[in-house]
N, C-alpha and C positions, 0 to 999 in steps of 0.2 A: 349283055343279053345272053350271049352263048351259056356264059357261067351259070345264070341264074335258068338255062333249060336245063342243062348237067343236073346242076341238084334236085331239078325238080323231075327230072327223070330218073335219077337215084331213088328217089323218096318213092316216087313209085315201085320201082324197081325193089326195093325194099317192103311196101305192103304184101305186094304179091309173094316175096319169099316166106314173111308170116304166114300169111292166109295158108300159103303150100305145106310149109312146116306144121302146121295145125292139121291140117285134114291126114298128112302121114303119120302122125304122133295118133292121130283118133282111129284109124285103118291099123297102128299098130294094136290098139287095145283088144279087137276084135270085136265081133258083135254088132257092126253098123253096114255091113255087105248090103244089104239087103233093106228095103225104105221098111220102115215097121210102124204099124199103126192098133195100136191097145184100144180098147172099147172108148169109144169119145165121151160116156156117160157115166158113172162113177154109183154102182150097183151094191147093196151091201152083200155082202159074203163074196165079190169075184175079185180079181187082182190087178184090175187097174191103176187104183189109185200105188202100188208099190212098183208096177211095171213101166210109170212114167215116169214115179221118181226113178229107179234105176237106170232109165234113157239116157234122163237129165245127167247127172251127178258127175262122169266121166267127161259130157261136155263142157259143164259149167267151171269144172275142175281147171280145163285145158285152156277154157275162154278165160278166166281169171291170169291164167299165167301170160296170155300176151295180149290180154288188153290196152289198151291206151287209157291210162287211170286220168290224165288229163283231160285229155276230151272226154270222156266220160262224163268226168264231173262238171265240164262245162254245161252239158245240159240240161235245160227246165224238164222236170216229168211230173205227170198230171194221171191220175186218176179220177177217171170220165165215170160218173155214175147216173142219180136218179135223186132223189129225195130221200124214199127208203132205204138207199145202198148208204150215201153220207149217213144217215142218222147211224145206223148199224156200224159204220167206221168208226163215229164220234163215240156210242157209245159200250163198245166191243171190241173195237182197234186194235192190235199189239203189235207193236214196232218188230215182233220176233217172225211175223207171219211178211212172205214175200209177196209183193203188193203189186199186179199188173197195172203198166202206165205205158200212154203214152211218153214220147221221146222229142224234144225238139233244141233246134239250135237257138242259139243265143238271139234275138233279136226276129224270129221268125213268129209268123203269125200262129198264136194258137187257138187254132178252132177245132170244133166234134160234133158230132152228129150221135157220139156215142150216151151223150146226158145232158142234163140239164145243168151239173153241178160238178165240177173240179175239184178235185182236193189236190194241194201242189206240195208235193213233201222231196224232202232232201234225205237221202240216205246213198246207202251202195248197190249199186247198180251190178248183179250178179251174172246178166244175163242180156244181152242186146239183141234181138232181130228186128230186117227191116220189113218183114210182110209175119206178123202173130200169127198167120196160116202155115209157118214153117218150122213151128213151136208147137200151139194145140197145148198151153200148160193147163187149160180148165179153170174153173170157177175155184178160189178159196177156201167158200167156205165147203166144198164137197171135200176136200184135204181133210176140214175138219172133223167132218162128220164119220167120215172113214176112219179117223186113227183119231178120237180125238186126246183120249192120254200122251202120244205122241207128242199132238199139236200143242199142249200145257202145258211141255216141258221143252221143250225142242223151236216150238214152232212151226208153221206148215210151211216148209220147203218147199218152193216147187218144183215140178221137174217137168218131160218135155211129150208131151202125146204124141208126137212125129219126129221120124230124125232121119233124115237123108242118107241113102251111101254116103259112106265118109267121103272118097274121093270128092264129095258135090260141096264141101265145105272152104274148097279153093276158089269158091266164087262169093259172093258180098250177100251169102243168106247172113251170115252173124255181123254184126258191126264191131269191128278190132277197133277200127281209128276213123277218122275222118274220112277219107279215101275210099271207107267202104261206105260210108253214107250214100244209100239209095232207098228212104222209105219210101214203100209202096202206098200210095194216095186212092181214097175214097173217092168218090164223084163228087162229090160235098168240100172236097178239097183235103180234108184232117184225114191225118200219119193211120194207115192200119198196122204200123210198126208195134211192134212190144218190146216193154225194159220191165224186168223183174227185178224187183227194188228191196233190197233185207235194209234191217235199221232204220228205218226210216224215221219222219218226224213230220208232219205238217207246219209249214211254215204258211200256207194261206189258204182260203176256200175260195172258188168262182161260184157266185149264185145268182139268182136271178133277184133284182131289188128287196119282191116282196116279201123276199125268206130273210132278207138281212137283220132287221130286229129278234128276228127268235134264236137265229145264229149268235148274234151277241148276248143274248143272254143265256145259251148253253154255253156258248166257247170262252168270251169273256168273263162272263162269271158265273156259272155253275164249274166250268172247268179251272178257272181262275190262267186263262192262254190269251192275256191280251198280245201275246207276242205272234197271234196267228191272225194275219189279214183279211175282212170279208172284205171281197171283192167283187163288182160287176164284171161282165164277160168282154166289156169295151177298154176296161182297166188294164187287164195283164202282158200290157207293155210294161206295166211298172215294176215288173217282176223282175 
């Protein structure tokens, strides 16, 4: 018993030196002193949409080098929409564009309040926080609409409408590992965490019964994706 507190006060002991290492590596870069907040609405002719990528970029740079790619990847992430938001994914999607999801562990219940309809795709996780109020990355398609030669070549990046003092990055706003799992919860119960997702892929849809027949016949066959599951909302244990 002793042995297994040691390592498990190591292991601690050891998230907290990342997280520290992190926020001194971002304090070094310069530029994060001060909480900084860009226009939250993405206007043509002003500079939001490049002022958020530029927040981002040095973060997500710094989050990629000490992530926990493991856990990471252990987790289901789900894109909560609408009807009209899935269609527009189904038919407009590009795996190049970073995709706001929900985050959840293995075996956890996934519910939202956010849509009617999940899309559950598998890709790389660029970006992890436990409360999306502490990011601010914006709607996609406004990425697009702002740059969108950019986005048809490149893809729409996203980057971060809010960034804290660095110092404030020694606490569990980003998710590195396990340890720092604390998504901040709805009253509804479901994650108001955010995982920006590049590469991605759909692997299934949650819909609600009566959408299932027209989903199998866009995804199944107009897209010819019988390898993508339509699922009900009572299903996605089986994910």
């Amino acid at each position: 018993m002793k042995a297994l507190f040691e390592n498990w006060r190591n292991y601690l002991e050891e998230d907290i030196d990342t997280r520290e290492t992190f926020a001194r590596e971002l304090c070094d870069l310069g530029g994060y002193e001060q909480r900084q907040n860009p226009a939250g609405s993405f206007r043509k002719g002003d500079t939001s949409y490049q002022d958020i990528i530029d927040l981002g970029r040095p973060v997500k740079k710094l989050y990629n080098k000490y992530a926990d790619r493991d856990f990471l990847n252990s987790l289901t992430t789900i894109h909560w929409t609408q009807r009209k938001g899935l269609v527009q994914i189904l038919a407009h999607g590009s795996s190049k564009d970073e995709l706001s999801c929900a985050a959840y562990l293995p075996g956890e219940a996934m519910v939202s309040t956010w849509g009617d309809y999940g899309v559950v795709v598998s890709g790389y996780i660029s970006l992890l926080a436990n409360d999306m109020n502490d990011v601010m990355s914006g709607a996609g398609k406004d990425y697009t609409e702002q740059n969108p030669e950019r986005t048809k070549s490149s893809g729409a990046n996203k980057g971060m409408g809010r960034t804290d003092p660095c110092h404030w990055y020694v606490d569990d706003l980003l998710v590195l590992d396990r340890q720092d799992w604390n998504p901040r919860k709805r009253s509804g119960g479901d994650p108001r965490n955010e995982a920006l997702v590049d590469n991605w892929k759909i692997t299934a849809i949650i819909s609600p019964e009566i959408s299932h027949n027209f989903l199998r016949k866009i995804v199944h066959g107009k897209m010819d994706r019988e390898d993508i599951k339509i699922m009900l909302p009572d299903q996605v244990g089986e994910l």
